[in-house]
N, C-alpha and C positions, 0 to 999 in steps of 0.2 A: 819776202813777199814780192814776187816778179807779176810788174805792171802789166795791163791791159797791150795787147798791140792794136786795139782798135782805136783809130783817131777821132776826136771829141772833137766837138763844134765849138767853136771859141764862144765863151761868155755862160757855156753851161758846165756845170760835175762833171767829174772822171769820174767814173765806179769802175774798182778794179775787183779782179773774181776775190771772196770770199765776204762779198757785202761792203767794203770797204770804199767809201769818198777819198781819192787825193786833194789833198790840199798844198800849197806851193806856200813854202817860205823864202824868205831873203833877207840875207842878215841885213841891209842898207841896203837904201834906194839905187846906190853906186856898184851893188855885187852883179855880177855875172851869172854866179854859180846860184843854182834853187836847192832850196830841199826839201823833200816830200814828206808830208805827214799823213798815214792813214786814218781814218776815223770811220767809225758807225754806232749805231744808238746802242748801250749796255745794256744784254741781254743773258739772264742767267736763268735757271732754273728755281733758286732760293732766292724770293727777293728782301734786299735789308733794306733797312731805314736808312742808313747812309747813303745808299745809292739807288735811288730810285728808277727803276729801270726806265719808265718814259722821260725823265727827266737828267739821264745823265750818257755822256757821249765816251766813248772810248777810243783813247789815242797810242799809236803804235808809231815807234822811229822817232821820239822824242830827243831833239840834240841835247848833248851835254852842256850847250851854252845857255837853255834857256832853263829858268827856274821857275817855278810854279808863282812866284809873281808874275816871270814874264807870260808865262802859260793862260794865266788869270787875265790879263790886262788886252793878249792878243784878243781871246774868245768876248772880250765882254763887248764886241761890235757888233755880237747875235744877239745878245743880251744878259740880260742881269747872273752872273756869276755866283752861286752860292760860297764853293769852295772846291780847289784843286787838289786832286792826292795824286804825285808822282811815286810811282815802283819800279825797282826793278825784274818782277815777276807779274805777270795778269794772276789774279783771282786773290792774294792777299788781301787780305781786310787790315783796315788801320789796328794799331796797336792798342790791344788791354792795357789795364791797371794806368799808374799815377804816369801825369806826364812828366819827361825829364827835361831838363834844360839841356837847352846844346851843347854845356859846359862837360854831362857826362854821356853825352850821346858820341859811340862810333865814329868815324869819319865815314859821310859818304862816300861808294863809289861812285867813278865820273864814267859814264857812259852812256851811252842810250838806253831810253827809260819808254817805261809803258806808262800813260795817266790815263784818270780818272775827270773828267771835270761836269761838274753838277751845278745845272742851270735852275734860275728861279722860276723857269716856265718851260711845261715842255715846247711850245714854239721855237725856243730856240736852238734846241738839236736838230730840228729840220731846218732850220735858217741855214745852220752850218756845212750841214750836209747840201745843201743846196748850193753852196758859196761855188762861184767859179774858178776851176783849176786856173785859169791863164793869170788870175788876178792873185798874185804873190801876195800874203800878209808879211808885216817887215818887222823885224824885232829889236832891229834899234835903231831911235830918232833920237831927233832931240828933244824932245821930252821924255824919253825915254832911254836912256844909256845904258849898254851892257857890255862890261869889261868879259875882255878875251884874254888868252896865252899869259903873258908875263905879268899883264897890271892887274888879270883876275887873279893869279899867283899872289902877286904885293897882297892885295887886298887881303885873301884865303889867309893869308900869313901876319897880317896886322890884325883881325879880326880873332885870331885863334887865342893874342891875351886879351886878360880882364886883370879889371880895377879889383883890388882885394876885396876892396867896401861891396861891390856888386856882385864879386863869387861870394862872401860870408852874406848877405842879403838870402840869395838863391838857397844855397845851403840851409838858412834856418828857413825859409819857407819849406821846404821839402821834408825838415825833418819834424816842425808841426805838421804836416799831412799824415807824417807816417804815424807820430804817437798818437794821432787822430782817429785810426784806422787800426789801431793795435787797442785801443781803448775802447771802437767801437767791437774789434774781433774777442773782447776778454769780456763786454758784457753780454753778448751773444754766448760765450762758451758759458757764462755762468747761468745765463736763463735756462739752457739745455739740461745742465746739471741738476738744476733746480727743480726740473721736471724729472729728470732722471729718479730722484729720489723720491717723489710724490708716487711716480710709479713702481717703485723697491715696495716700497708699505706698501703693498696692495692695491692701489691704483690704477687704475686705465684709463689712459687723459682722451676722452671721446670729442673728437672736432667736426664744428658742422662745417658742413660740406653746400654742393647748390642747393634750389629750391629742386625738391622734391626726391630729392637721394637719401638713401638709410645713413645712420652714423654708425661710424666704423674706428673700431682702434685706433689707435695714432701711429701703431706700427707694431709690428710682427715680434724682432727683439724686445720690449717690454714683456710680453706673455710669457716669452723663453725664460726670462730674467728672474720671470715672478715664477713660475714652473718649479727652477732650477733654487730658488729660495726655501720653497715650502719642502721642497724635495730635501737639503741640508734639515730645516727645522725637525723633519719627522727622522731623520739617523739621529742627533740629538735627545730625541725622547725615547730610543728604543733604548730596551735594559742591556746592556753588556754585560759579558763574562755571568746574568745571573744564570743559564743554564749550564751544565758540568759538560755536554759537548761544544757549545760555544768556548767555552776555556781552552778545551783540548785544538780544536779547530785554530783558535788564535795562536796557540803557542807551536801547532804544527807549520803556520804559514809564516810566524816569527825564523824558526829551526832554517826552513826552505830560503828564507833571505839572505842568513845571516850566511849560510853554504854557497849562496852562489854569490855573495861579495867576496869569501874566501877564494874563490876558483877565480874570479875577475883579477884580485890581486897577485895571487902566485903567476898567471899567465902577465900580468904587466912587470912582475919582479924578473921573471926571466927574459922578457924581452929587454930588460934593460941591462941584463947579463951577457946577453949576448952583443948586448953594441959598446959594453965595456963602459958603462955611463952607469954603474949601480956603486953609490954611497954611501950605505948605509950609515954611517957617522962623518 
């Protein structure tokens, strides 16, 4: 993203081209060096419930040093912070299914990150956007600490065991979820079945639908199913073999089988004669 070269008035927004507010970090009050964070209000075409388009800001150039705590705690001087998602891709949605513990989660990578941060008003994505370029937010005080280089290391690497008693904890929580979810998935497949066979015998499970729409099958495969049923019942009831060309018929197309299984097999006997792989005992 190559900054604006037009110079800004002190104490108002940088906007640089593609919509985008500078915003000026510093790691301390004592750093020299800034770094820019882009932002402007998330705008998509599909909107989710996660991310509420007037209510949530999008951030580009995210350092490796800060963590969606620290992401969380700079912004909440615009106000009230619902919650942060750090990515390393824009448009990813948070993750399906059951949550894991960190214990079986990946290791992140460490690099510059695209977020997400979702405020409890939209007031204050224009707060932010409004904030002045010249006026640095700092991301570590003393009330606030964040380990760098060797002591984030120590830390990454002290953090990475667990107490047995707190992974076996973890463990059975997750794995009552899953027999939760497998018990909920087997009485789900049994109700289906259940129906399945209501509709075998004759059946047509009819569901109502809104106010003022016709009722309509529950689904096209039932019909087939049942089609395909009475279809077998009526070969069943037909007489076999009682007329003298039905006989002859059958034992002509008997003849016709039993001849070209013989040719199937001479043609697979001599292939295996020719590769020198025929054993007959």
């Amino acid at each position: 993203m190559a900054p604006s070269t037009k110079k800004h008035a002190s104490g108002r927004a940088c906007v640089v081209p593609g919509g985008f507010t500078e915003i000026s970090l510093k790691f301390t009050s004592d750093s020299v060096a800034t770094h820019k964070l882009y932002v402007k209000e998330h705008k998509v075409r599909a909107q989710t419930s996660h991310r509420p388009m007037d209510r949530t800001l999008f951030l580009l150039n995210v350092p490796p040093y800060c963590s969606e705590v620290v992401i969380k705690e700079l912004f909440s001087q615009f106000g009230s912070v619902q919650w942060v998602d750090l990515r390393d891709h824009p448009g990813s949605s948070p993750e399906s299914g059951p949550k894991l513990s960190r214990f079986f989660k990946p290791a992140e990578k460490q690099g510059f990150k695209v977020g997400y941060v979702v405020f409890q008003n939209a007031a204050s994505v224009s707060a932010a956007k409004s904030h002045p370029h010249d006026t640095p937010l700092l991301v570590c005080t003393e009330q606030r600490t964040v380990k760098t280089g060797v002591q984030k290391w120590i830390e990454q690497y002290t953090q990475s065991f667990c107490a047995p008693d707190k992974l076996q904890q973890v463990v059975d929580s997750f794995m009552e979820d899953y027999d939760k979810r497998k018990a909920e998935e087997a009485d789900r497949q049994k109700e289906e079945a259940k129906q399945q066979e209501e509709e075998e015998e004759g059946w047509v499970k009819v569901s109502r639908g809104p106010k003022g729409t016709k009722a309509r099958p529950h689904s096209e495969a039932a019909n087939k199913r049942t089609l395909a049923k009475e279809s077998r019942n009526r070969k069943r009831k037909e007489l076999m073999n009682f007329y003298t060309w039905q006989h002859k018929n059958m034992q002509k197309d008997q003849i016709a089988d039993l001849r070209k299984k013989f040719e199937e097999d001479k043609q697979r006997i001599a292939l295996l004669r020719a590769q020198r792989k025929f054993r007959p005992y």
